[in-house]
C-alpha beads as a LAMMPS data file, in Angstrom:
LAMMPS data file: protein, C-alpha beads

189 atoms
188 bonds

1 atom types
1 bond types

-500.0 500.0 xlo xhi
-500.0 500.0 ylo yhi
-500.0 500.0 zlo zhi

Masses

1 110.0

Atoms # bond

1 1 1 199.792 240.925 -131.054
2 1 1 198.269 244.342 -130.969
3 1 1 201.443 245.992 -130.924
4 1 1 202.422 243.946 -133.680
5 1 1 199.020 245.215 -135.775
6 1 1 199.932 248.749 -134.497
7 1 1 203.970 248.332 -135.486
8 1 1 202.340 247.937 -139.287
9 1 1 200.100 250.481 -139.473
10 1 1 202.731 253.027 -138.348
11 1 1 205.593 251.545 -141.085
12 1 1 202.431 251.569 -143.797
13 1 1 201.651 254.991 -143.197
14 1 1 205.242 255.819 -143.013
15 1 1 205.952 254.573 -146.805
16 1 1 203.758 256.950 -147.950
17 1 1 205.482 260.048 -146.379
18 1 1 207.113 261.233 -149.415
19 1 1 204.307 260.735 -151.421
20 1 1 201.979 263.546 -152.420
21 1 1 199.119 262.816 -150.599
22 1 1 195.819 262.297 -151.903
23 1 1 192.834 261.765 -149.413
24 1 1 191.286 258.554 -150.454
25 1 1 187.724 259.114 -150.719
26 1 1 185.890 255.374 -150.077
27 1 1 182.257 254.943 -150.386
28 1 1 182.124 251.420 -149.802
29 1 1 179.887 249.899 -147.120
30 1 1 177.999 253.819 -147.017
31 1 1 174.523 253.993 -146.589
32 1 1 172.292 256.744 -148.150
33 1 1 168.546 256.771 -147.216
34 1 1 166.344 258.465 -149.282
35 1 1 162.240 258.483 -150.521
36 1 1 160.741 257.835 -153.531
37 1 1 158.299 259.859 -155.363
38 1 1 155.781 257.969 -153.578
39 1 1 157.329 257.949 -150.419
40 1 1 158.522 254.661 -150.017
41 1 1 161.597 254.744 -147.638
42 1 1 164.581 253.179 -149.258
43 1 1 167.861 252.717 -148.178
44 1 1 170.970 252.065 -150.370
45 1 1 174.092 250.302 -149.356
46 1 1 177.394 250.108 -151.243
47 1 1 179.611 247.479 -151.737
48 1 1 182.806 246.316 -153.340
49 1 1 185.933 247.513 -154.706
50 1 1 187.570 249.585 -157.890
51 1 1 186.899 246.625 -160.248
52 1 1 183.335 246.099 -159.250
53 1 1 180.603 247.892 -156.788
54 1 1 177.780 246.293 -156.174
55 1 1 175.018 248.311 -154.998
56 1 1 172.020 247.398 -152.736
57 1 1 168.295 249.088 -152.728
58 1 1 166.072 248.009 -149.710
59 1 1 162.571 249.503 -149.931
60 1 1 159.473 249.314 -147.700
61 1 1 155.860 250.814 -148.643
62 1 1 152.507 250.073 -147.458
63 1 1 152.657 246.974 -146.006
64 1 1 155.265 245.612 -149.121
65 1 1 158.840 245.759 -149.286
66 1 1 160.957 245.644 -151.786
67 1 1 164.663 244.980 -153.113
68 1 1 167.025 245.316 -156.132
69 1 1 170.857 245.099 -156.735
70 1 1 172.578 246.547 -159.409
71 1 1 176.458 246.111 -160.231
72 1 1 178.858 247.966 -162.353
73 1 1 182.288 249.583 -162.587
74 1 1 181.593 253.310 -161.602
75 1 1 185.538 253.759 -161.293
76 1 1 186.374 253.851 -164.814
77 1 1 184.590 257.217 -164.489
78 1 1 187.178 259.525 -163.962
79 1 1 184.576 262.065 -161.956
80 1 1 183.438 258.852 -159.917
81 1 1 187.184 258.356 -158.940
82 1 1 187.874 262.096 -157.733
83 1 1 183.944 261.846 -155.379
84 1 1 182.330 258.998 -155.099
85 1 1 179.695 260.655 -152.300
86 1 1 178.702 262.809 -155.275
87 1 1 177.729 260.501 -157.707
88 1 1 176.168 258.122 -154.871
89 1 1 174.308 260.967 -154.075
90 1 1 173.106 262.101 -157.933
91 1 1 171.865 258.060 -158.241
92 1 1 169.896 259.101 -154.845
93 1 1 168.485 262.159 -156.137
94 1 1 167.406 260.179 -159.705
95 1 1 165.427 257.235 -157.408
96 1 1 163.665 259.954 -156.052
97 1 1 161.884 260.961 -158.628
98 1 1 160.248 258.112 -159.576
99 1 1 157.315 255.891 -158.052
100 1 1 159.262 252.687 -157.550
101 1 1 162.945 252.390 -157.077
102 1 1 163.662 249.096 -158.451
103 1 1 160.907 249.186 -161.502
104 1 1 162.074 250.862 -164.638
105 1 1 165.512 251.311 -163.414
106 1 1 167.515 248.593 -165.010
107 1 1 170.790 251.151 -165.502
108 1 1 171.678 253.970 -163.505
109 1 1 172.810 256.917 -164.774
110 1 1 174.398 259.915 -163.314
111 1 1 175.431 263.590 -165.072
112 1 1 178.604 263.122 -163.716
113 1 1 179.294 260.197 -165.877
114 1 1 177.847 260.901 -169.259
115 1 1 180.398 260.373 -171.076
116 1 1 181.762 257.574 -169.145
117 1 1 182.063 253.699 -170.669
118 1 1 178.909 251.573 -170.986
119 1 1 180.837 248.792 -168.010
120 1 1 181.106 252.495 -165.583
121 1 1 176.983 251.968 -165.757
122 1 1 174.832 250.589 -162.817
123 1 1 172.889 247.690 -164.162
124 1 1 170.144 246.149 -162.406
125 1 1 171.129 242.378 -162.148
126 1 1 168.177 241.294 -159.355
127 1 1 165.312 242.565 -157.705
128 1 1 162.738 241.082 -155.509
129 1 1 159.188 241.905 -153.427
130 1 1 157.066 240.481 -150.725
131 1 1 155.038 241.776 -148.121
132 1 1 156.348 242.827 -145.051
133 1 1 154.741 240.950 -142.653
134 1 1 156.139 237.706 -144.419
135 1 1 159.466 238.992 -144.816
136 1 1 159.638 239.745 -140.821
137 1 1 158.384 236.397 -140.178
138 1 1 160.844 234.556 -142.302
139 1 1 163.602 236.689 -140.840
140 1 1 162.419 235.758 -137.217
141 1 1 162.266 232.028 -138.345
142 1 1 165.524 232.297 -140.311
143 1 1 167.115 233.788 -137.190
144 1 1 165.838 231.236 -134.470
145 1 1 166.997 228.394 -136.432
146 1 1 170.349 230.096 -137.324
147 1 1 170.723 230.402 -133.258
148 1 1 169.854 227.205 -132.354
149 1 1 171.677 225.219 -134.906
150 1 1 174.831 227.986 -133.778
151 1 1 174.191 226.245 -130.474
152 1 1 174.098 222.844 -130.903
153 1 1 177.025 222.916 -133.396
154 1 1 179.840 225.036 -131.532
155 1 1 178.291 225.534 -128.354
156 1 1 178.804 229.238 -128.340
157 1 1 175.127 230.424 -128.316
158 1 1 173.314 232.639 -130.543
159 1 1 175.860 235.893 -130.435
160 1 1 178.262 234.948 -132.793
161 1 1 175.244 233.591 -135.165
162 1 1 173.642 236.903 -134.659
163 1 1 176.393 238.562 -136.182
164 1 1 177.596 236.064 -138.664
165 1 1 173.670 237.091 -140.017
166 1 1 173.947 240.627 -139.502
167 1 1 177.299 240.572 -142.039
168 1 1 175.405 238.299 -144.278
169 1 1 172.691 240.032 -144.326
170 1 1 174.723 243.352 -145.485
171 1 1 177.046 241.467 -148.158
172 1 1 174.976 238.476 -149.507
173 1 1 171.630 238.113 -151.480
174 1 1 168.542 237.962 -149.604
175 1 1 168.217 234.538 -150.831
176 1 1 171.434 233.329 -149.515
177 1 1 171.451 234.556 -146.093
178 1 1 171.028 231.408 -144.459
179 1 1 173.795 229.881 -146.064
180 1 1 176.126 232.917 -145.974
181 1 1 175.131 232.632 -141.953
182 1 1 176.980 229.794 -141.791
183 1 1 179.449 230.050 -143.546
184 1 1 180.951 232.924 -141.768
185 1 1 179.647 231.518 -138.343
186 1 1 182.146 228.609 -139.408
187 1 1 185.077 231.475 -140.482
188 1 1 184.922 233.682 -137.323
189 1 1 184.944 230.212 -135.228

Bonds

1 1 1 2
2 1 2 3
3 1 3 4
4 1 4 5
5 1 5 6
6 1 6 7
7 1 7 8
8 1 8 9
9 1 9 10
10 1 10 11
11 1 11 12
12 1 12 13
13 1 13 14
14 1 14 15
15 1 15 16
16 1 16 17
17 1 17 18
18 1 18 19
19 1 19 20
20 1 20 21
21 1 21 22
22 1 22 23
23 1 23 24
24 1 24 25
25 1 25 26
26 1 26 27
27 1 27 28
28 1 28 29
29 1 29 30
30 1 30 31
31 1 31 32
32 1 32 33
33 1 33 34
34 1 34 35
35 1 35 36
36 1 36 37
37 1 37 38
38 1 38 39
39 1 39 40
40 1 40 41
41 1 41 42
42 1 42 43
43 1 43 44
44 1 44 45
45 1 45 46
46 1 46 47
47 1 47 48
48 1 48 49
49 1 49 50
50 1 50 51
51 1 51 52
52 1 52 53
53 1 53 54
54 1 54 55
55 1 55 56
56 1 56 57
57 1 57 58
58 1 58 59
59 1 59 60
60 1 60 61
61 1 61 62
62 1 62 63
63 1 63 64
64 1 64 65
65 1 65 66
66 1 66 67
67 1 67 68
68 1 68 69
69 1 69 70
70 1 70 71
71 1 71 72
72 1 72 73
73 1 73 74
74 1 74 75
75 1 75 76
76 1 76 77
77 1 77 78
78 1 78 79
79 1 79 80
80 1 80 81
81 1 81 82
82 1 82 83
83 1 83 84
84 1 84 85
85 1 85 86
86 1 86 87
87 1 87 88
88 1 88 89
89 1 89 90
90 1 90 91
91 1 91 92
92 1 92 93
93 1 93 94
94 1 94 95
95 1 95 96
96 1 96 97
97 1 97 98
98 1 98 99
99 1 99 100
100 1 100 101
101 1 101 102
102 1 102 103
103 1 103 104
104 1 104 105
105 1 105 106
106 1 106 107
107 1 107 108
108 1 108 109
109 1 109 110
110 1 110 111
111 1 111 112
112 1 112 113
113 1 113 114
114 1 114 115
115 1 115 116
116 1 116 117
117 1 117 118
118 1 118 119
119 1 119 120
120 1 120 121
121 1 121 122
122 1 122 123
123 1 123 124
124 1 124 125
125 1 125 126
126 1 126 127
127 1 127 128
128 1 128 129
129 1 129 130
130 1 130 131
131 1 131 132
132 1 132 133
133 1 133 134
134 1 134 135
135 1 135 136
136 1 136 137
137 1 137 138
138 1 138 139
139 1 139 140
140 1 140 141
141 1 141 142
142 1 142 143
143 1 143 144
144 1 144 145
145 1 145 146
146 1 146 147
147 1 147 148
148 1 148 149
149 1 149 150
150 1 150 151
151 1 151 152
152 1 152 153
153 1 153 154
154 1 154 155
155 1 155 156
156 1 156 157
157 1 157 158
158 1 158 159
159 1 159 160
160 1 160 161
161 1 161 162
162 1 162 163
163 1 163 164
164 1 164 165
165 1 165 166
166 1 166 167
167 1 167 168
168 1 168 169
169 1 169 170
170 1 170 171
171 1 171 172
172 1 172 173
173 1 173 174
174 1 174 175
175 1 175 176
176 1 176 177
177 1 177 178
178 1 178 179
179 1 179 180
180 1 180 181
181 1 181 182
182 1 182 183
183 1 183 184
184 1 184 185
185 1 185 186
186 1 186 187
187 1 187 188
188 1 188 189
């Protein structure tokens, strides 16, 4: 079967030969961590395809943390299209400067994108707080019951729950990680 796998990849790549090449340059499922102006420490995560990224901002300060999710069609941009790292990188450098990454910011801009189409625009479409002790604790209760109901329904223990929660955790909403859980727990068997 691998063969097989490895006997497409080689007549995929082959089609392409003589095509002129152009390095495909994919931002999805990149990380960027960054600060904001009050040093909260963020992280960003990047989803999605060329019809629509979906783009994830997990916070943490003092004892709080914090989330929002914005969701647009950056590739309609033609500078987007030619380096996406940039323009992930200019939304970066404009959550830095301000208290709070997720208040205020209901669209993103970027220079590189002026003069782009209103649907190439970030736009905020859910955010979220609590503090951080209670979001650890419902994560620790969220993945104990996860486990155990992994291991009374398949038998196979808490492994493949722990990452069916780990990929719903990076591709569903906070508030549906339970459910996304299972889900793919079903899907991956």
């Amino acid at each position: 079967m691998k063969s097989f796998a490895l006997f497409l990849v080689i007549i995929c790549g082959m089609g392409g030969l003589g095509q002129k090449l152009k390095p495909k340059k994919r931002s999805n499922g990149e990380e960027i961590k960054f600060r904001t102006k009050t040093k909260d420490v963020c992280t960003m995560s990047i989803s999605g395809d060329d019809e629509e990224m979906k783009l994830r901002i997990e916070c943490k300060s003092q004892g709080m943390s914090y989330w929002c999710e914005f969701t647009g069609k950056p590739s309609v941009c033609r500078a987007f299209r030619n380096n996406p790292k940039i323009y992930w990188n200019q939304i970066a450098a404009e959550l830095r400067k301000i208290p709070h990454a997720c208040e205020s910011t209901q669209v993103l801009k970027t220079t590189m994108c002026q003069k782009a189409p209103p649907e190439a625009l970030m736009k905020q479409i859910a955010a979220g707080m609590e503090p951080e002790d209670v979001a650890n604790q419902e994560k620790t209760v969220q993945k104990a019951s996860t486990s155990m109901r992994g291991a009374t329904q398949n038998g196979h223990g808490s492994e493949n729950e722990t990452e069916a929660m780990k990929l719903a955790r990076e591709h569903c909403w906070e508030s549906l990680h339970g459910f996304c859980s299972y889900i793919i727990g079903i899907f991956r068997g």
